[in-house]
N, C-alpha and C positions, 0 to 999 in steps of 0.2 A: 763647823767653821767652813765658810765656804773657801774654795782652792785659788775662784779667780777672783783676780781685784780690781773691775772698770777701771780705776783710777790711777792702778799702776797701768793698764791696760792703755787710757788713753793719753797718759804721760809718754809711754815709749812709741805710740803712734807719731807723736806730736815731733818730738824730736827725732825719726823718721820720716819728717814731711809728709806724714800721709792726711788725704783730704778729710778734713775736722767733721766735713759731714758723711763719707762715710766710716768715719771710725763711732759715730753717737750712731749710723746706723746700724752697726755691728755691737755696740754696745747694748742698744733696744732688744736685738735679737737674742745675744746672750742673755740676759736679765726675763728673759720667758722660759729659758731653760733650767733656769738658775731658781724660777720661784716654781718648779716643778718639785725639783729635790737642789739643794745646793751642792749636793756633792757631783753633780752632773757635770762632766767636761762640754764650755761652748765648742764647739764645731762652725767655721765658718763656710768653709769651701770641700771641698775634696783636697787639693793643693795640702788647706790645713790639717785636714787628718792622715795626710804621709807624711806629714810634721812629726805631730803628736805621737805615729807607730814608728816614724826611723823606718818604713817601706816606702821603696822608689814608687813617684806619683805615675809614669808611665803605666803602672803594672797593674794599680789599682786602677785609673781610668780602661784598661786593656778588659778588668773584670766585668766593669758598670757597662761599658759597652757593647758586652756579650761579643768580644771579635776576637778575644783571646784564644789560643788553643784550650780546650778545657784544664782548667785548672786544679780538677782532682782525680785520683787516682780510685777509679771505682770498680770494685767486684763486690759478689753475690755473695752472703755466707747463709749457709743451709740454717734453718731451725732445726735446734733439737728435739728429738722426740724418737716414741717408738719407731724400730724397723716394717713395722708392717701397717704403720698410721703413714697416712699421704702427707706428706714436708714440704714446706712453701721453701722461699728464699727473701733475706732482706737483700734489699741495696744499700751498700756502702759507701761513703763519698768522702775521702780521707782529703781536703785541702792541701795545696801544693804548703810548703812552707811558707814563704809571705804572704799568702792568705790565711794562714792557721793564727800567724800571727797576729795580722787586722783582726782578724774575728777571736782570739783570746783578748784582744784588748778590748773590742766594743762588747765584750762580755763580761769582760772586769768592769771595767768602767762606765758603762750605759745600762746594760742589762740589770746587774746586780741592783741596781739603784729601783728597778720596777717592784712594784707589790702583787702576788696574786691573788685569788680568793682565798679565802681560808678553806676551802675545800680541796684544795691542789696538795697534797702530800708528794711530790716528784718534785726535780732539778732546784727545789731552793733553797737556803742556808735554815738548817734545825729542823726542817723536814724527813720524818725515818716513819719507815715502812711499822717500827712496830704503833705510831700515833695514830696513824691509821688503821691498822686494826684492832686495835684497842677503842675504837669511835663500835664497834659493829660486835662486840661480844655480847654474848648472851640474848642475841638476836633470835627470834620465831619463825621471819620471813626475811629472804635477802632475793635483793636482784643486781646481777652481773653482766654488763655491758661490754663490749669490744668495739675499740676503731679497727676501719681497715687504713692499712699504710700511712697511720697518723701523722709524721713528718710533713712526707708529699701530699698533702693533702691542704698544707698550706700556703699561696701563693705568695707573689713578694708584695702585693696588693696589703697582704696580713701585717708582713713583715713593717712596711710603708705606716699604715696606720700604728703600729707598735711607737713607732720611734717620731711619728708625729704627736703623740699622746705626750714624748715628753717634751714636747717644746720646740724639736727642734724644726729648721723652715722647711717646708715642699722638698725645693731638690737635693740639702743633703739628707733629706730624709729619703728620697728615692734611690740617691746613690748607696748610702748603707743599707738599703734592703737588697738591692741587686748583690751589693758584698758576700750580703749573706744567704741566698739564694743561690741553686745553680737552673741553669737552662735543660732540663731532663730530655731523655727522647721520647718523641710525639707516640703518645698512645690517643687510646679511643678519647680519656676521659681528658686527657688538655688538646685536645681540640673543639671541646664544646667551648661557647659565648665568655664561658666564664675565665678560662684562661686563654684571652685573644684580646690583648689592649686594643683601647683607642687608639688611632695615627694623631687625631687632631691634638691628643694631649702632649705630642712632643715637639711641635714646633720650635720651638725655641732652640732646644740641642739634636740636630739630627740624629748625628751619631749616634744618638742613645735610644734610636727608633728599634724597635723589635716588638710584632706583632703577636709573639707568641710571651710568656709571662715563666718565671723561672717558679722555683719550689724550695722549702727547706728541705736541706739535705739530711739525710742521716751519715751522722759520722762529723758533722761541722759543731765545735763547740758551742755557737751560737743559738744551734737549732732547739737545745729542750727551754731555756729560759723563752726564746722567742714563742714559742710555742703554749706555754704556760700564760703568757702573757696574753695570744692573741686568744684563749682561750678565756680568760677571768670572766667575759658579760656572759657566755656561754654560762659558766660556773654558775653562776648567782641564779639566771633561770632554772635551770635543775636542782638548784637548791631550796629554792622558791616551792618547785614542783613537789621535791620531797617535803618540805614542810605541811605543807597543805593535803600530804597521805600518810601526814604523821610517819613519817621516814627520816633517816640521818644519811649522808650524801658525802662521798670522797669521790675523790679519782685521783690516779696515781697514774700519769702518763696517758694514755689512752685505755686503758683501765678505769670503767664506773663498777660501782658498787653502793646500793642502796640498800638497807635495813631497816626492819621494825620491830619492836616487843607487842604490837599491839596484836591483840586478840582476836579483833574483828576485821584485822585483814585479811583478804581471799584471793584466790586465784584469777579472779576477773578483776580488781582492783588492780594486782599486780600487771597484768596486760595493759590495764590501759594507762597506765603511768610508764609503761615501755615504750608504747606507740607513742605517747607525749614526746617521749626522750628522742625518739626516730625520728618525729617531725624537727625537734630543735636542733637537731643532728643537721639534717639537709639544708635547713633555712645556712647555717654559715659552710656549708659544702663538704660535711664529713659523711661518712659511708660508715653505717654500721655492719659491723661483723654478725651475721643474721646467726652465723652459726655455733656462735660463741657465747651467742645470750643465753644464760638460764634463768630458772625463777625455783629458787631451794625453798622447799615446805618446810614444815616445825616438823623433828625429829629427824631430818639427813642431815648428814657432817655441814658445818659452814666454813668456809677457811678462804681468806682475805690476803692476796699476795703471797700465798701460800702458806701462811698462818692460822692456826685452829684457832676460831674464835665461841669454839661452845660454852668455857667454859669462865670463869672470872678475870685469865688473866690469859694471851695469845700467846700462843706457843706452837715450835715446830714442830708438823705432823709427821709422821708413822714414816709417811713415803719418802718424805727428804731425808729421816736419818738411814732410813734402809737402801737408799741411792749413795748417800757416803760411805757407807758401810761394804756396799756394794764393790765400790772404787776402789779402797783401800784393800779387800781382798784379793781382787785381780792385781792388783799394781805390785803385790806383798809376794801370789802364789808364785811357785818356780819357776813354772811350765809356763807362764803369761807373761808377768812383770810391765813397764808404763808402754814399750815400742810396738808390744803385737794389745793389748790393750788398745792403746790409743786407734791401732788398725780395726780392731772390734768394731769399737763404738761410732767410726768412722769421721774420728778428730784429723784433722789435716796434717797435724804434729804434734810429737810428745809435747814440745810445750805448749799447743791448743790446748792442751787436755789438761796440763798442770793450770793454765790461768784458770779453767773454766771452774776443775777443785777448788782453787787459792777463794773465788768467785763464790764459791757454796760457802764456803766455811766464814769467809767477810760477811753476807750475809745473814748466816749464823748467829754470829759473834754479837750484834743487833740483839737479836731476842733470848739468847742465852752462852753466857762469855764462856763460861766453865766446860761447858759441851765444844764449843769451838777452839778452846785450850787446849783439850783433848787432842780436835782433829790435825790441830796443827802439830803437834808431836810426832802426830802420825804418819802426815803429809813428809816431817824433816827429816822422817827416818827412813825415809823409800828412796835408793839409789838411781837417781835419775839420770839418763845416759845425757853425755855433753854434748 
């Protein structure tokens, strides 16, 4: 059932005095948005969607505008991994509060309403890591893909086309993509063409001139559905691609993964259905991870989000239970326990280290509840300093 009703819409116009012709042309507008999905909230203005959030219109214009002090609270958190393998860092970009806000609502309410491929197994409602790997058991040949810095990788250009696809007009579609965007600092790769707007397309509002192009953030609610989204024509060519190599095709976030049972696939075949993927990569401006790609022959382990998929049905490998097992021993012995642990491992804080468990074992819980029953008993029964 749809939410809005033109006709209570232009009743309350009307006895408002508002001019009859622009309320049929906000009505016009609406009814584009409306025959998208109906459950789509119109959007008229900016004004109207600090309506809609209960956030002061000041604050959100201060964001569209890029004049605001920045608005999120951004640090680096290490990757984990071994002590003796080299460790990147992501960026985190935690929105100030009324922006967490704006952007929890235009993700309830806008985002949720989008479709992605059916190849996208990340950020959508009955989307689980074990359907995806359950698409690639019993597989002979697999091939595994990496984005670099999949987020930022997409401009508000992306975003813009996202939320024009539902209907809604030019500039509040501009303004909710800057919402959800932040302005990064200038590296090598946003000062190429591609992220360097036109001047001539702002005319109209100066204010909103900025020659440089902002990025989805990581850490903004907004950013995986928006992303998933601006991803789906991507989806469909690489699924295309895998079709036609008799391949089966997921991605999970920036995560590819292609499979085959067949027989008469090879190691040159596999190459050049990689390079295919490299080039469709570039054309929408992503960066693969060169060093992340492999190509698994028939008889090496396969394992899909960290799931063994050799065998009929996905299940957790060797290494994940022996990493909990792992935890739980240190956290238990006398001489260690969770504060000089947590110092090992080189967690920021005991409770780094307890979400990061809580983290193993949810995911767990996914492919086998009984084993993460287990772990959670285990986890309740370790005295954790306050």
């Amino acid at each position: 059932m749809c939410s809005w009703c033109p006709q209570q819409f232009r009743k309350e116009g009307l006895i408002n005095n508002v001019d009859p012709n622009i309320l049929e042309h906000a009505i016009q507008n609406a009814e584009l948005v409306s025959a998208v999905n109906s459950k789509l909230p119109p959007i008229f203005s900016l004004k109207h969607l600090s309506h809609l959030t209960n956030v002061d219109y000041a604050l959100l214009r201060s964001v569209v505008e890029r004049k605001q002090t920045e608005p999120y609270k951004v640090f680096r958190l290490n990757k984990r991994g071994k002590k003796h393998q080299k460790r990147g860092f992501r960026i985190i970009c935690i929105p100030d509060p009324f922006l967490m806000d704006v952007q929890r609502w235009i993700s309830k309410k806008i985002l949720s309403c989008g479709s992605v491929h059916s190849a996208s197994f990340a950020y959508a409602e009955n989307c689980k890591i074990m359907t995806a790997a359950t698409l690639h058991r019993k597989c002979r040949w697999m091939l595994k893909l990496d984005v670099k810095n999949f987020f930022e990788s997409f401009s508000e250009i992306s975003a813009y086309r996202v939320f024009r696809s539902f209907g809604y007009q030019p500039l509040i579609s501009f303004e909710l993509s800057r919402l959800c965007t932040r302005l990064g600092e200038p590296t090598l790769n946003r000062t190429r063409p591609k992220w360097l707007a036109n001047k001539k397309k702002y005319k109209v509002i100066s204010n909103y001139t900025n020659r440089r192009m902002g990025h989805l953030p990581q850490g903004a609610p907004t950013s995986p559905m928006l992303s998933n989204l601006a991803m789906k024509e991507f989806d469909g060519e690489i699924a295309e691609i895998a079709q036609k190599n008799n391949l089966v095709y997921s991605r999970y976030a920036d995560d590819l993964c292609l499979s085959t049972t067949d027989k008469q696939f090879n190691r040159n075949k596999a190459k050049k259905v990689i390079r295919s993927i490299y080039i469709k990569m570039r054309e929408i401006g992503l960066a693969p991870n060169i060093t992340k790609t492999q190509i698994i022959t028939p008889g090496a382990r396969k394992i899909v989000l960290g799931l063994l998929v050799d065998g009929g049905t996905p299940k957790l490998s060797r290494e994940f239970r022996s990493k909990l097992r792992m935890h739980f021993y240190y956290l238990k012995h006398v001489n260690i326990g969770p504060a000089l642990h947590a110092k090992n491992r080189e967690f920021d804080s005991v409770l780094g280290l307890k979400n990061h468990i809580e983290g193993l074992i949810s995911y767990a819980k996914q492919i086998d509840p009984e084993y993460a029953s287990h772990c959670y008993e285990q986890i309740n029964s370790i005295e954790w300093p306050l």
